[in-house]
Each structure stands twice: as C-alpha cells, then as structure tokens.
RODO-2510 file (C-alpha; in nm, 4 decimals, decimal comma):
residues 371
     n   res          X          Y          Z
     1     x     3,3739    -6,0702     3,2506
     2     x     3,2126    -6,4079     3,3242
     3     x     3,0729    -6,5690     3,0390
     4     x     2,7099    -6,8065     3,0845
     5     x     2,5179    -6,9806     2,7581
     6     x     2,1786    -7,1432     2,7784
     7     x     2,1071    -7,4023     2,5237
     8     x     1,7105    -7,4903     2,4614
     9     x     1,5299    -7,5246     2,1469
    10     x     1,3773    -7,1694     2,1485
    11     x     1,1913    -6,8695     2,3198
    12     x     0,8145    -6,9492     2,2795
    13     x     0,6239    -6,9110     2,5374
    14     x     0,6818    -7,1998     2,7891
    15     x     0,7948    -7,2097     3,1405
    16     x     1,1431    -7,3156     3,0848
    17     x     1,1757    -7,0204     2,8039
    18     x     1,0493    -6,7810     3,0374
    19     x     1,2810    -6,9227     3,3482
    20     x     1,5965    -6,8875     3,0824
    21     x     1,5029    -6,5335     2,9439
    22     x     1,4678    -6,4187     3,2766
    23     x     1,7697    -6,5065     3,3898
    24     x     1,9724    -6,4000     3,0637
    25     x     1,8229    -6,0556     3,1472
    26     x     1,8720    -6,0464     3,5024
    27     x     2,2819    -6,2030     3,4519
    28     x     2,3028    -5,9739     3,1592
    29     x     2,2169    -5,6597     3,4003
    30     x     2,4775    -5,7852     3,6058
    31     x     2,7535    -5,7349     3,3975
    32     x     2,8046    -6,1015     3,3004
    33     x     2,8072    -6,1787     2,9329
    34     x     2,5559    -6,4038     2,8158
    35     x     2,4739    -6,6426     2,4811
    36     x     2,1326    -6,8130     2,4502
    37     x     2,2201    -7,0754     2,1793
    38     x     1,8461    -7,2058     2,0251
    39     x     1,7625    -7,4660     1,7845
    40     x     1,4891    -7,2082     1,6140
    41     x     1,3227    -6,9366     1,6263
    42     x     0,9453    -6,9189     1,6873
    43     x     0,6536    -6,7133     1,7551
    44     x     0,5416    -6,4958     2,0387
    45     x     0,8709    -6,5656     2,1753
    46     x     1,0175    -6,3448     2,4987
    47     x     1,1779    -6,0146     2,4842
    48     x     1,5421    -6,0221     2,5589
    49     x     1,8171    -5,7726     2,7419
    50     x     1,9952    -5,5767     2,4466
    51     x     2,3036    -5,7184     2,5946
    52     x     2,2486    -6,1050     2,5568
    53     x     2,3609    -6,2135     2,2310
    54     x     2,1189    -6,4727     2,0626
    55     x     2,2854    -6,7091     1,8494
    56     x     2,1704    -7,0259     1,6048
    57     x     2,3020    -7,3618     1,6902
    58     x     1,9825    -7,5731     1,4971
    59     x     1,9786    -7,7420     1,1387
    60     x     2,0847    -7,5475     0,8288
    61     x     1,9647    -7,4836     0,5206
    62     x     1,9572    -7,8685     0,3691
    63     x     1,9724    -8,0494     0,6888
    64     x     1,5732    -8,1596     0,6948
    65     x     1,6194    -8,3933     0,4085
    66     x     1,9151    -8,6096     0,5965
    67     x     1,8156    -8,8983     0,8479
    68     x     1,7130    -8,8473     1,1568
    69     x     2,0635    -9,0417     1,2943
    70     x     2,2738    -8,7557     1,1318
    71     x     2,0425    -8,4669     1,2129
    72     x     2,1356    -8,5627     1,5713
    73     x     2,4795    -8,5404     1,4825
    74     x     2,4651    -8,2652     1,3159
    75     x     2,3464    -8,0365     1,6015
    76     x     2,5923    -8,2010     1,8394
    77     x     2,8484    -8,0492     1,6167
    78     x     2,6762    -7,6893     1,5291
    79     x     2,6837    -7,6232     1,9652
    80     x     3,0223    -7,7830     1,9643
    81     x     3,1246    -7,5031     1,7301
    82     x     2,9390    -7,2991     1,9484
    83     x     3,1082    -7,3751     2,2397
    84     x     3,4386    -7,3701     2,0626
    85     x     3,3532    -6,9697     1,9282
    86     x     3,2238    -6,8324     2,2448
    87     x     3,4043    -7,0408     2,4777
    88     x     3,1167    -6,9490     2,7594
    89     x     3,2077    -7,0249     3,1497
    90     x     2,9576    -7,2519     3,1612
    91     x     2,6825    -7,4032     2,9616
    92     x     2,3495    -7,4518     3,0955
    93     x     2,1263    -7,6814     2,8897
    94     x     1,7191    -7,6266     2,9507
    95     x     1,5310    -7,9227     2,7652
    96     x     1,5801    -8,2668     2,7992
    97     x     1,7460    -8,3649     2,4383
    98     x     1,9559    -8,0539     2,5137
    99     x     2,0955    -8,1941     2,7928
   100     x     2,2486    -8,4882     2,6018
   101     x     2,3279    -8,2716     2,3313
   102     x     2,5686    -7,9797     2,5740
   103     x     2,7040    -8,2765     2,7089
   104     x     2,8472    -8,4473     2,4224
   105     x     2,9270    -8,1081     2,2584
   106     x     3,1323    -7,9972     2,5800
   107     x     3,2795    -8,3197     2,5803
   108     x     3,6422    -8,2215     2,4948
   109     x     3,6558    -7,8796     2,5908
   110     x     3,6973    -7,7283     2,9350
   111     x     3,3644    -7,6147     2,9816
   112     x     3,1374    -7,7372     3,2841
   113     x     2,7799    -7,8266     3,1454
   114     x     2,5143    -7,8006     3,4354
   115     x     2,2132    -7,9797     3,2787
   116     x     1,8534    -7,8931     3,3762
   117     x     1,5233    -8,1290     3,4260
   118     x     1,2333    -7,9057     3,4101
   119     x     0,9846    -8,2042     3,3678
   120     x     0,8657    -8,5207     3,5751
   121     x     1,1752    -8,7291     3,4680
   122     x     0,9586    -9,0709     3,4822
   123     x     0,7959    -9,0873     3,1661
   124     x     1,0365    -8,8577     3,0272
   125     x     1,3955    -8,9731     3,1359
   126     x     1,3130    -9,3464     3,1288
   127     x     1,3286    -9,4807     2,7860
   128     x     1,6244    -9,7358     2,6726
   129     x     1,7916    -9,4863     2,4976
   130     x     1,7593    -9,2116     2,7910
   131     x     1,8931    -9,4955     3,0291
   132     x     2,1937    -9,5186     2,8096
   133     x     2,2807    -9,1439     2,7579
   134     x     2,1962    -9,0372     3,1276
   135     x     2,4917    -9,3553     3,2224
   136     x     2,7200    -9,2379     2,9750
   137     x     2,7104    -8,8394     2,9563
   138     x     2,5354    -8,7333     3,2920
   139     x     2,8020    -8,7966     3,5346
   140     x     3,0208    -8,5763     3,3090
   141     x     2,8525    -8,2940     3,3772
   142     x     2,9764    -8,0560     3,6518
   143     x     2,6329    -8,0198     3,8366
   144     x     2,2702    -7,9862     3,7824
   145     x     1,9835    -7,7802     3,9068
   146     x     1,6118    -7,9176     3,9690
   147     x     1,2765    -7,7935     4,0435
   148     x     1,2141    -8,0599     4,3091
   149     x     1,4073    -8,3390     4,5350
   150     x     1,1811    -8,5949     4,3048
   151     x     1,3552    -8,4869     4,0415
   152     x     1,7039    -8,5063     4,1914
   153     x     1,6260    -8,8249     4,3293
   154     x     1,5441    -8,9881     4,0075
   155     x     1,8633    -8,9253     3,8565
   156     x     2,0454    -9,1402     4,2056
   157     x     2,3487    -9,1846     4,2105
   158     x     2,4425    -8,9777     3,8521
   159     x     2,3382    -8,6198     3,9600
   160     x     2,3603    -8,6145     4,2933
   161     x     2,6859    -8,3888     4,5409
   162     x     2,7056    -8,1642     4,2619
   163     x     2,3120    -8,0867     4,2135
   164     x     2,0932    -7,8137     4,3962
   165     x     1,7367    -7,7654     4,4181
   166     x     1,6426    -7,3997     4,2636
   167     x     1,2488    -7,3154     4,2464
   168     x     1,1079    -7,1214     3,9434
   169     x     1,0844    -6,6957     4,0053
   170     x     0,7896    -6,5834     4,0006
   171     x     0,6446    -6,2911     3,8207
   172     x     0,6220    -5,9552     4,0313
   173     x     0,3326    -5,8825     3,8925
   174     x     0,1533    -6,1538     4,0498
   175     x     0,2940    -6,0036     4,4146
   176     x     0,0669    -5,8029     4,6146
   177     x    -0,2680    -5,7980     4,4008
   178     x    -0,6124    -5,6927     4,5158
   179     x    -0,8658    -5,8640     4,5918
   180     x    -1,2136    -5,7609     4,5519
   181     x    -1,4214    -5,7154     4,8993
   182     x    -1,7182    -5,9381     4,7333
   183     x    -1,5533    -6,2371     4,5299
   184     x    -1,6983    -6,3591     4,1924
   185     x    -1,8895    -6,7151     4,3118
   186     x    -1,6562    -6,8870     4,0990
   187     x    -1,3286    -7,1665     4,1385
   188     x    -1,0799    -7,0715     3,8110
   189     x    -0,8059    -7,2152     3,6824
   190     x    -0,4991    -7,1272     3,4053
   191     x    -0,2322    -7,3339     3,2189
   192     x    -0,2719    -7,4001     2,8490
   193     x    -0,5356    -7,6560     2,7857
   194     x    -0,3175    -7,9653     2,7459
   195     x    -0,3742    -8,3483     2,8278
   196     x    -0,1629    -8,4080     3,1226
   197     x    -0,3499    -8,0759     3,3111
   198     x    -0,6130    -8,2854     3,3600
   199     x    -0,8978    -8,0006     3,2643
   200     x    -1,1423    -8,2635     3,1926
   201     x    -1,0993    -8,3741     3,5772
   202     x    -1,1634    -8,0237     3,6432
   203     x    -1,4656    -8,0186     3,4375
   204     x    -1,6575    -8,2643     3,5331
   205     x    -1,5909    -8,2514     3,8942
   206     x    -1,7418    -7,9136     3,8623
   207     x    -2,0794    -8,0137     3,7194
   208     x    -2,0635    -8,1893     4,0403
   209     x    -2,0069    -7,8838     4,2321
   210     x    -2,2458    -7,6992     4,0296
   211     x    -2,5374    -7,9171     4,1536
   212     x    -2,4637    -7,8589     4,4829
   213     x    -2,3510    -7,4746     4,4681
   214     x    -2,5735    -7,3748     4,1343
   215     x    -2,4814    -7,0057     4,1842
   216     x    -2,0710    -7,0562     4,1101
   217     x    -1,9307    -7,1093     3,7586
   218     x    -1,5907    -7,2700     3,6449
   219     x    -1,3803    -7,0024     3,4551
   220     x    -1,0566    -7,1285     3,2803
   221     x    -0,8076    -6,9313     3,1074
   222     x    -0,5698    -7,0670     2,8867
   223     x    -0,4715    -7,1171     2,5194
   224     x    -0,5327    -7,4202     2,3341
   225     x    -0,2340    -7,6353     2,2883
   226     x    -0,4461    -7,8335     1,9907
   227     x    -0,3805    -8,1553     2,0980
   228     x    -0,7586    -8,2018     2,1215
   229     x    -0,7755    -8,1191     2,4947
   230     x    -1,0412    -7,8438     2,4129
   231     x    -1,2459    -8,0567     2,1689
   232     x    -1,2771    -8,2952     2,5507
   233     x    -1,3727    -7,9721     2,7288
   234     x    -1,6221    -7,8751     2,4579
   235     x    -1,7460    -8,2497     2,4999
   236     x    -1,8380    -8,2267     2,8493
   237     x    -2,0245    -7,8766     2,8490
   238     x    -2,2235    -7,9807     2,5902
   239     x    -2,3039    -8,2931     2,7158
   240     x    -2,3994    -8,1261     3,0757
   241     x    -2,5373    -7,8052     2,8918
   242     x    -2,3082    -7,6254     3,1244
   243     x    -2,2091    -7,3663     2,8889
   244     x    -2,3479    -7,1020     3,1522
   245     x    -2,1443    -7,2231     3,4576
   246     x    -1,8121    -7,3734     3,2464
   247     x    -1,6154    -7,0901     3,0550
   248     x    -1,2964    -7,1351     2,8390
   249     x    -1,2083    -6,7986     2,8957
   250     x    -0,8750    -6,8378     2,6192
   251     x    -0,5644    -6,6780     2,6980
   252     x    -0,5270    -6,3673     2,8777
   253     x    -0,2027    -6,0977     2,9407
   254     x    -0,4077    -5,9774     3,2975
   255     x    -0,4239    -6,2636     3,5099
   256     x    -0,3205    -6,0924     3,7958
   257     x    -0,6408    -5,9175     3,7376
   258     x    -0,8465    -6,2116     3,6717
   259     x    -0,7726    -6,4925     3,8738
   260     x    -0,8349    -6,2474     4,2404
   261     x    -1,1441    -6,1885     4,1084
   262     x    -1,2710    -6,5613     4,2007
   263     x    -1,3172    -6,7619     4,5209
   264     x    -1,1405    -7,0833     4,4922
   265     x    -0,8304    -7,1990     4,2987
   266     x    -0,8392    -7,5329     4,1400
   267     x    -0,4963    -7,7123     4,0170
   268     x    -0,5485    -8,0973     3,8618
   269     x    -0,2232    -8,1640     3,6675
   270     x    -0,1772    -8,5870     3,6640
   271     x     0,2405    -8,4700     3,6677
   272     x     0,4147    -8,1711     3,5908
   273     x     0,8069    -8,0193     3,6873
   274     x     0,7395    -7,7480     3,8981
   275     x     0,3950    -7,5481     3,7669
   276     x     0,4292    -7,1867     3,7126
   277     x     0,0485    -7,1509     3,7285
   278     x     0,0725    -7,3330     4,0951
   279     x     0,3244    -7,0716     4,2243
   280     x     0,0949    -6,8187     4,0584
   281     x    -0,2175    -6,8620     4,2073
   282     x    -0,0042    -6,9157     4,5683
   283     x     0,1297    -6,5744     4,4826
   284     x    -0,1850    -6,4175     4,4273
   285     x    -0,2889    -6,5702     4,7677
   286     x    -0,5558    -6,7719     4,6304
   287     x    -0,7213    -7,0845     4,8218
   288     x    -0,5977    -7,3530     4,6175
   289     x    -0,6994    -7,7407     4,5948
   290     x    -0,4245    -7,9093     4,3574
   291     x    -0,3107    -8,2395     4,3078
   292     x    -0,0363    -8,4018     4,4128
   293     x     0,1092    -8,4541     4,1339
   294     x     0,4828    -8,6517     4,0732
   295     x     0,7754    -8,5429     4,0583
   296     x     0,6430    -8,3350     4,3401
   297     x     0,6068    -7,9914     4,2032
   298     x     0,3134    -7,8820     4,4263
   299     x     0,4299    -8,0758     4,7778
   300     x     0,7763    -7,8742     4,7023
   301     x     0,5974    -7,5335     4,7578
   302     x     0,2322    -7,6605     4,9375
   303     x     0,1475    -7,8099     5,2993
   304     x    -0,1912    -7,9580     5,3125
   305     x    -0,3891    -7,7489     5,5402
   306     x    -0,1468    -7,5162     5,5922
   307     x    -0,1277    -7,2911     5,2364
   308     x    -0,3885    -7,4751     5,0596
   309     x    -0,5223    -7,8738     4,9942
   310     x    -0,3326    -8,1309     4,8662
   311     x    -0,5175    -8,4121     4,6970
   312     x    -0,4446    -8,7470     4,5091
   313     x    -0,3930    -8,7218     4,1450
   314     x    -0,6968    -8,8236     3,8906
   315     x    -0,9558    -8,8209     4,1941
   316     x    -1,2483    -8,6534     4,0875
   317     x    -1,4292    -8,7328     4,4104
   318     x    -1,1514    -8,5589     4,5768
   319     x    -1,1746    -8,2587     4,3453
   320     x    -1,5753    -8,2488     4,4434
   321     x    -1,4503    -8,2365     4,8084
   322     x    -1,2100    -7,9946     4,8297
   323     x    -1,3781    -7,7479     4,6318
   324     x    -1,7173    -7,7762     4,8032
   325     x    -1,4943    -7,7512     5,1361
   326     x    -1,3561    -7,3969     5,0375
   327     x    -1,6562    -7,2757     4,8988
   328     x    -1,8338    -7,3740     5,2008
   329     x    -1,5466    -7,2875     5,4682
   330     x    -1,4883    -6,8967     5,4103
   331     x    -1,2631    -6,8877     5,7064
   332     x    -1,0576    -7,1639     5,5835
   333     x    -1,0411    -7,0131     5,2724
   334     x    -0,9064    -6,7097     5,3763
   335     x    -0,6095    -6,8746     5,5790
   336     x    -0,5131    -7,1100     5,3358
   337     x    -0,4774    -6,8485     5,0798
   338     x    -0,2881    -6,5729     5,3161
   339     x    -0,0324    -6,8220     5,3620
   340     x    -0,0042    -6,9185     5,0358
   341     x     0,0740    -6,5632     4,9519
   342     x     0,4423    -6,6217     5,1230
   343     x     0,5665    -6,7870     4,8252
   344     x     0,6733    -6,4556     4,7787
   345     x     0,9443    -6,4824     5,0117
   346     x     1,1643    -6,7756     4,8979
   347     x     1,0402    -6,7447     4,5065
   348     x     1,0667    -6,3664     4,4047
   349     x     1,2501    -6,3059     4,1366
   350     x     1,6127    -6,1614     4,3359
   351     x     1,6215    -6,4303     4,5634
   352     x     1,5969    -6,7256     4,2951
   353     x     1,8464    -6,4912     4,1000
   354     x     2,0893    -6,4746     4,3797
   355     x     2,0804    -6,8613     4,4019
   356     x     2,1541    -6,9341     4,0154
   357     x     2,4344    -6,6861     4,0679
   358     x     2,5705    -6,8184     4,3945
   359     x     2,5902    -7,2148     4,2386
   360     x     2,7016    -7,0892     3,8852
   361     x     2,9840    -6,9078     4,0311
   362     x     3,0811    -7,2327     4,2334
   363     x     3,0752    -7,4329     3,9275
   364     x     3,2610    -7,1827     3,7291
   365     x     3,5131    -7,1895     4,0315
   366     x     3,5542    -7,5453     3,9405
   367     x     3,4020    -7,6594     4,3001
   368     x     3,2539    -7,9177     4,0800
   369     x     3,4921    -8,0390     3,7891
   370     x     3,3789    -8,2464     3,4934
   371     x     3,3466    -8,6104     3,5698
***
C-alpha cells in the first residue's frame, strides 16, 4: 500500500485545507494510506475519511516560552520524527513555511518532498530569508505542483522539469445549478472579507453603478476575516447611505443557491493563487467581470470575452464598465456565463484527482529523484 502525508498548519476552513482534505479523502478511498501531519488544531475545521490518520507535528507543551529561532527548530525536528515513524512515499507540504520545513525534515531520509505554492509567490516568496531557503532547500525537492504557470515561473530555474501545473477541484455541488427564469437585479460576490479582495473596489464602484442602474443592489457573502476589511465596507455604505442597495450578506453553507439567484458576478482580488470563489461562480455559469489579478489565477481558467471579462487590477473605472456592460448586454451575459460553466470539464473533482495521482505516482516511482 502506497503511503502519501500532507504537511500544513491545520484544517480550518481555507482553500488549501479544503484542496488537502479532499484529496486525503479521495487517496484514502483509493486504498492508499494517508497521514495529514498539522501544526494545530482549530475550529470549524473539515471532516476527514475514517481512514486518514491525523497526526501532531506542532509545538509541545512548553515550547511557546522558547525563542522564536528554536521554535523553528523545533518543528523541523517534530516532522522529521514524523517522517522517520511513518516513513510516507512522499510528503507533500501545503503552506509556504511548510515547504521549508518538509524539506529540511526530509533532508536525510529517502523521501521525495513535492512542495506546494498556493499563493502569489511575489510578495510572499521574495523576502531575504525566502531567497535563501528557496536556493538552498528547493532544488532538493523531487517536484512541485502549482495553481498557475506564474507561479511556476517565479520559482525559474529551482522548480522547474520536475513541476506540473494542477488546478483546484471544484465542489460538485456548484455543477449543474438552476437558475431562476427572472434573475434578482443584482451583481454578488463571495470570499471572506479580507484586504487583498479588494471589496472596497467593489463597493464603491457599485454606488457608481447604482446611479446609473438604481433598481440593482450589491449582495456579498462572506465572513469577516477581522482585519478591519468590514469596518471599510461599513465606511462606504454609510457614507453613500447605500445600506438598501449594498448588503454584507455574512457567510452562508448554500451558495449554490444564492449566488444563481443574481445577474452579474463581480471578482476584484488585487492578487490571489488560484481563487476558489472564481472557479465557483464559473461553475455556476455566472457572467463574471474579475480582475486580472497576478500570479494569474483568473487568466489560468478565464478568456476575456470568451467565458467572462477580464479587467486590470485596482481599476474602479473598469469595474463601473464591465458591470454596467453585463447588466446592460443580456445576450452577452448569457454567453459569457454558459461558457464559463465548462470549468466543469477540466476542474471536477475526478479529473484533478486523477492528475495528483498520475504525478504522485511518478514521483514515488522516483521519475524525479531528490536533488
């Protein structure tokens, strides 16, 4: 029986946690044995298969009151006694300090690490110390799988023959949903509110849009991420006493029941990795106007004019425009957002399955040995 561990800091609810305990399920329904080695546990985190074996590789009891330095250490050598325990096929690290962290604990050992960027990498992957570590440890690793080419390309020449290009699988339930005859006049939107979404964009291009369509409202779902994103939002309604036509509708379990409802999808991220909410909204065939955002998340899985509208990054004009366009354009509406509804061909969840299987099963075949 093959053996695969994932390494990331936990299970909350977060697009890489929801890529990894998807795939844990869906490799541990396939008869392979698998280890999901966190730093902590949280809450709300995802439901996993029976069969995959959850094990604690963070600080111990004591640990917090050491310096930073050694806490480092220390969990370098908690997954190297991972590693040596459960002697997995292959480690698969899903966060960015994880990556460093599989590497250096594999280091010795005959296990092929296949680190993961689920971010923009620039910003992220760019810092003095990041330069160092990505140098030193990332041409060990036996390959690596990204969201987007951007990504791949930003890790030239490191991560490069041994890498592949997987998407994120999208949720079934988002496959196939109706779509009222009449359409709420209104453009939504979902992702946690958070700065780098950009909702304040969002929000004040729509007052915009609201002068010029009064009879459509902006409806957001989302939680808050309390980094004082929502205190902005709250700002701007007030300010344009548009608490009739802007609604933070929170968080919500029936998307697939809310976003169809509306007219127009609007996406205004200033950078993501590859945005579940994106493939989503594609998947529910909505209309969509997003940005196009780096490391090229949205131009991976969008053509402008083809499955939706592509537009620059923190351009509110542009926002205006492409909403007003769709609104005003029902026809156009309806073609961008039947072709964005093929997502569901290259991004359902068996055929992004077969493709983690397929390159995990070359690197465990040593097609790729450590560097």
């Amino acid at each position: 029986m093959k053996k695969i561990a994932f390494h990331l800091n936990c299970l909350c609810q977060g697009g890489a946690e929801r890529v990894v305990s998807n795939l844990a399920n869906q490799f541990a329904q396939e008869g392979y044995k698998v280890y999901i080695a966190t730093e902590w546990y949280d809450k709300d985190e995802f439901e996993l298969d029976e069969r995959v074996t959850r094990v604690h590789v963070g600080l111990r009891e004591g640990d917090e009151k050491k310096n930073r330095i050694t806490k480092f250490f220390l969990r370098v050598k908690y997954l190297k006694e991972f590693v040596k325990e459960y002697q997995p096929d292959v480690l698969i690290p899903f966060a960015h300090r994880a990556n460093y962290r599989a590497l250096m604990a594999a280091g010795n050992t005959n296990v092929p690490v296949i680190v993961c960027c689920r971010t923009d990498p620039t910003g992220h992957y760019d810092h003095f110390s990041d330069k160092v570590q990505i140098k030193w440890l990332f041409p060990k690793a036996s390959g690596a799988v990204f969201q987007t080419t951007g990504q791949r390309e930003f890790f030239k020449p490191h991560l490069q023959n041994n890498s592949t290009v997987i998407l994120n699988p999208i949720n079934p339930k988002y496959f196939g949903v109706e779509h009222p005859e009449v359409p709420e006049k209104s453009v939504v939107h979902h992702a946690r509110l958070i700065d780098f979404k950009n909702q304040p964009m969002l929000c004040r291009a729509f007052v915009r849009v609201h002068e010029k369509h009064p009879d459509y409202v902006l409806k957001i779902y989302g939680p808050d991420s309390h980094d004082g994103t929502k205190e902005i939002l709250d700002s701007i309604i007030e300010e344009n006493n548009a608490q009739d036509y802007i609604l933070l509708m929170g968080g919500s379990d029936e998307l697939e029941k809310e976003i169809p409802k509306g007219e127009v999808y609007a996406f205004t991220s200033d950078w993501e990795g590859l945005p579940n909410s994106l493939l989503e909204a594609m998947a529910m065939g909505m209309p969509i106007v997003a940005t196009d955002c780096p490391c090229g998340g949205p131009r991976t899985v969008m053509r402008n004019e083809e499955n939706g509208l592509l537009i620059p990054i923190k351009d509110e004009d542009a926002v205006v425009e492409g909403l007003c366009r769709l609104i005003e354009d029902k026809e156009l509406a309806k073609r961008l957002g039947k072709e964005a509804a093929r997502i569901e061909e290259i991004a359902n969840g068996k055929a992004i399955f077969e493709q983690w299987r397929d390159y995990l099963d070359r690197v465990i075949a040593g097609e790729f040995p450590k560097g």
